[in-house]
C-alpha positions as CSV (number, residue, x, y, z in Angstrom):
1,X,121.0,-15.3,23.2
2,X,123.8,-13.0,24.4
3,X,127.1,-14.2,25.8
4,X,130.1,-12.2,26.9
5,X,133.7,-13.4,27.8
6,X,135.3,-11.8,30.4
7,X,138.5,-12.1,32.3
8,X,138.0,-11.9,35.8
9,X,140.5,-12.9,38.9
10,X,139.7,-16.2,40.9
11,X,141.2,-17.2,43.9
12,X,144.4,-15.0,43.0
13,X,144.3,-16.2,39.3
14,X,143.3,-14.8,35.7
15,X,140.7,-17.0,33.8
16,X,138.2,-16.1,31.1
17,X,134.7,-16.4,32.1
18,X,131.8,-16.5,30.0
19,X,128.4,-14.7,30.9
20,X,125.1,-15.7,28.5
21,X,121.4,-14.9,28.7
22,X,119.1,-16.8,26.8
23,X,115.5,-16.4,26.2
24,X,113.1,-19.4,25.9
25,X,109.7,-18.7,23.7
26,X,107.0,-19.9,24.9
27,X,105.8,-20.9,21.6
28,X,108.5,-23.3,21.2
29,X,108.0,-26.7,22.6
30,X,112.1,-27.6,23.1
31,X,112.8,-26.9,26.6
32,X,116.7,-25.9,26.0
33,X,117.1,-24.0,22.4
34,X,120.0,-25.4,20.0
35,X,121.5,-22.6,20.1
36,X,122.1,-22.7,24.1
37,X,122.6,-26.1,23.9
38,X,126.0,-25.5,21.4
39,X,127.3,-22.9,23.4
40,X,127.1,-25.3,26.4
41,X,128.9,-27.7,24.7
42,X,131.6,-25.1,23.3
43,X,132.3,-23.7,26.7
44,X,132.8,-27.7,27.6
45,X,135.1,-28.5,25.3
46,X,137.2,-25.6,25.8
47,X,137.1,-25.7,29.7
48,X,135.6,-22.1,29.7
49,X,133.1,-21.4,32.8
50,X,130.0,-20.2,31.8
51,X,127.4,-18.7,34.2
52,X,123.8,-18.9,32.0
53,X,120.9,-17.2,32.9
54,X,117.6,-18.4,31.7
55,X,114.9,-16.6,30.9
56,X,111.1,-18.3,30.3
57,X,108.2,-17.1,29.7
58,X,105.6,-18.5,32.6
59,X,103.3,-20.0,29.8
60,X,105.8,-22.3,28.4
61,X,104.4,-25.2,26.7
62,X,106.4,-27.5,29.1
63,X,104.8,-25.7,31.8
64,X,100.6,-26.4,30.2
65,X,99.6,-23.4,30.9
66,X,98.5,-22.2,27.7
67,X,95.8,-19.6,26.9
């Protein structure tokens, strides 16, 4: 996972924003990885908005389409 915090202007204010990418192995059968899941609840607690973009492999277990 990579995140970023940024400060950008919204609707004529500054706020910090923060910008992740995760990547979810397909090998791995929990759907959200702990580490994604902490930062989510970071960005909650400190009212930060994050904009997380997912990336998973199309033969994710969840998905059953295994070799």
């Amino acid at each position: 996972m990579v995140a970023v915090t940024s400060v950008v202007d919204f609707q004529g204010a500054r706020t910090n924003l923060v910008v992740a990418l995760a990547y979810f192995l397909h090998t791995v059968a929990n759907v959200s990885p702990l580490e994604v899941q902490e930062h989510i609840k970071v960005c909650r607690a400190v009212r930060l908005p994050l904009i997380l973009e997912c990336d998973a492999n199309a033969h994710h277990t969840v998905r059953r389409f295994g070799k």
